[in-house]
C-alpha positions in Angstrom: 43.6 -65.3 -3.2 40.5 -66.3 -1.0 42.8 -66.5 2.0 44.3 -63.2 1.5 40.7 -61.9 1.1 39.5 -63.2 4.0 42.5 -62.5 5.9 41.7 -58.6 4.9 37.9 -58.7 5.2 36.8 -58.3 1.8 34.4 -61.2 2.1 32.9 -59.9 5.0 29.1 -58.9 4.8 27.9 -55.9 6.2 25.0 -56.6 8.3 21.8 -54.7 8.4 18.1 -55.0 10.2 15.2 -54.4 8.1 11.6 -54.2 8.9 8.8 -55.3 6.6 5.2 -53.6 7.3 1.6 -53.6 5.9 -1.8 -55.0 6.2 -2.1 -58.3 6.7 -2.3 -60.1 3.4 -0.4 -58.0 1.8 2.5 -60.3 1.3 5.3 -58.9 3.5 6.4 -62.6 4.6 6.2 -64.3 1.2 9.3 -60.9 0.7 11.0 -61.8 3.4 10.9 -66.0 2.0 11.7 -65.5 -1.1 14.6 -63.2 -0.2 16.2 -66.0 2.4 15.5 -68.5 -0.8 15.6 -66.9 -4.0 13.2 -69.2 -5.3 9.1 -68.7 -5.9 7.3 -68.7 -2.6 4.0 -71.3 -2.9 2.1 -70.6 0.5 3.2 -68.9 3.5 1.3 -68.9 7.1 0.2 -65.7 8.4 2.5 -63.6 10.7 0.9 -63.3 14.1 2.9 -61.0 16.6 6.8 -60.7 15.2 9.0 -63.1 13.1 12.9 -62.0 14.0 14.3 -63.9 11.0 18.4 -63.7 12.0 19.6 -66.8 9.7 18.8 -63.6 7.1 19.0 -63.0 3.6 21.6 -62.0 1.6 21.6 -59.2 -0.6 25.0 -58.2 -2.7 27.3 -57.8 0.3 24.6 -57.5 3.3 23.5 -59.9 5.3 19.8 -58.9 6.3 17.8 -59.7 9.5 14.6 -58.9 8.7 11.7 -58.6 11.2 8.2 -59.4 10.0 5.9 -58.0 11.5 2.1 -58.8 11.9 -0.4 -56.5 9.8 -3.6 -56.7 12.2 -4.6 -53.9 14.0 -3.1 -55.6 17.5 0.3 -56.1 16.2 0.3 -52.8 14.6 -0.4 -50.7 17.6 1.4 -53.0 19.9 4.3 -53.8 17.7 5.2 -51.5 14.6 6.9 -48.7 16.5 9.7 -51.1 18.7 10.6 -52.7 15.4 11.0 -49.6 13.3 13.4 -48.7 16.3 14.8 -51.6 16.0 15.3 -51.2 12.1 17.8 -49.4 9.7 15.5 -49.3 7.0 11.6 -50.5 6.4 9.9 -51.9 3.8 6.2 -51.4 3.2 4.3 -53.6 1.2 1.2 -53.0 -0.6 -1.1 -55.1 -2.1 -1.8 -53.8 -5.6 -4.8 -55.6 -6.0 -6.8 -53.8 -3.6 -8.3 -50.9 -5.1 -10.7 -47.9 -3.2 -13.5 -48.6 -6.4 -13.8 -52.3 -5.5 -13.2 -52.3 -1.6 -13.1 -49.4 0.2 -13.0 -51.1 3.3 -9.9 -52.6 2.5 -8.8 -50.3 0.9 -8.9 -47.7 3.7 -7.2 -50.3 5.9 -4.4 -49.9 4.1 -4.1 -46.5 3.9 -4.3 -45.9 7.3 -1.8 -48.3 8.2 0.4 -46.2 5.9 0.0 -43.0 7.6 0.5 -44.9 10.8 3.8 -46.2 9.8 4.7 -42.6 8.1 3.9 -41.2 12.1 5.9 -43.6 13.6 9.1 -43.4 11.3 11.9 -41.4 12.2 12.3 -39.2 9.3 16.1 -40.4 8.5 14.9 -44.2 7.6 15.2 -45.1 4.4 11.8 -46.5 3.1 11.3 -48.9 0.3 7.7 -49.4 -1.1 6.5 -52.2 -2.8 3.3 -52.5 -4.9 3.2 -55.8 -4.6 0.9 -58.5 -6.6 2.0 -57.0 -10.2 2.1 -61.4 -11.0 -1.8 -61.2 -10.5 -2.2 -59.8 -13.8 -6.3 -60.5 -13.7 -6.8 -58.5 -10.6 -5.4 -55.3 -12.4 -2.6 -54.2 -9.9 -1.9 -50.6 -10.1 1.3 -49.2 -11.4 3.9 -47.4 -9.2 2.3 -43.8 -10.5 -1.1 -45.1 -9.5 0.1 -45.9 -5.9 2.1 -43.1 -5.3 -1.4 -40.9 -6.4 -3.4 -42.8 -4.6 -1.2 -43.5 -1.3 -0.3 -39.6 -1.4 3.8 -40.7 -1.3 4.3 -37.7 -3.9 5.1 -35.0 -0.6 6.6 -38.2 1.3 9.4 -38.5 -1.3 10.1 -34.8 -1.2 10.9 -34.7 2.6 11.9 -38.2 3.4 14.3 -41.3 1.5 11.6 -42.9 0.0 11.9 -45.6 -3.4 8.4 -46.7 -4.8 8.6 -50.3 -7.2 6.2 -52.6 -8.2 6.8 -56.1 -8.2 6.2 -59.4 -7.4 7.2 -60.9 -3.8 5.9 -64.3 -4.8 8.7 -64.4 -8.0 11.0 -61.6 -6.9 10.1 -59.4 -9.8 11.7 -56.3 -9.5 12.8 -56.9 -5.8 16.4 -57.2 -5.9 16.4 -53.3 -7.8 14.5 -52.1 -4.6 16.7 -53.8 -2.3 19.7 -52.7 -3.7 18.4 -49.4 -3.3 17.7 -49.7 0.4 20.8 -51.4 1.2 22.6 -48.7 -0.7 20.8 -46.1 1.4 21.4 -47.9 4.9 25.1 -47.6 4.1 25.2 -44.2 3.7 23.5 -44.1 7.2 26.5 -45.6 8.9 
């Protein structure tokens, strides 16, 4: 039967590009390493610049190259908008952990890098959101609702293909339902 179903292509993959974006920190490459492996992810190096990751990750019938992309203000000017281009859907992390009461600063940071990527993203792109850090339990992450209030993504969903989770890129909680999600929505693209 496998030869027949390879002879037909039903064990092909479809293949997609996918950008991850955010601050720096906020744990887009420990996503993109725990997707390729499936297992927790212990320590991960900064991104500097872009990471074009094409050995991929597999998610139910897609093979994913992903394209990390640094989270400093450099990279995010300089970079961002080629690899959304580039892209057939985005992810944007957030870390949960870092609220406006307890750094502004950092908070702010964030924020603004949102509304960049929202500027530079061609309305038709799918866009899953992660509120990531939900395993830091002590830090108090904030909830889906919370980020969606405080990141102003309530008018985004309206007028563009937007998901919102929380989760845990360290232990893949909740990730594979958002990725399913955006994979399903980059195939109705095509």
């Amino acid at each position: 039967m496998k030869l027949i179903s390879a002879l037909f292509g039903r064990n092909k993959h479809k293949e997609a590009k996918v950008v991850t974006l955010g601050t720096s920190g906020a744990g887009k490459t420990t996503l993109i390493r725990y997707l390729e492996t499936g297992k927790p992810v212990e320590d991960v190096d900064m991104t500097l610049g872009i990471d074009i990751r094409s050995r991929g990750a597999t998610v139910g019938n897609w093979k994913l190259s992903t394209i990390d992309v640094g989270g400093q203000d450099l990279y995010k000017n300089a970079l961002w908008g080629l690899a959304v281009t580039q892209a057939d859907g985005v992810i944007y992390v957030i870390d949960g952990t870092i609220k406006k009461e307890t750094n502004e600063l950092e908070f702010n940071k964030s924020r603004l890098s949102f509304e960049y990527m929202l500027n530079i993203l061609n309305r038709n792109k799918p866009v899953l959101v992660l509120v990531n850090k939900q395993d830091l339990t002590e830090l108090k992450p904030y909830s889906v609702e919370k980020a969606i209030e405080m990141y102003e993504i309530a008018h985004e969903i309206r007028k563009r293909d937007f998901f919102v989770i929380s989760g845990s890129a360290k232990y893949g909680d909740n990730i594979y339902e958002g990725m399913e999600w955006l994979m399903e929505r980059i195939g109705k693209l095509r």
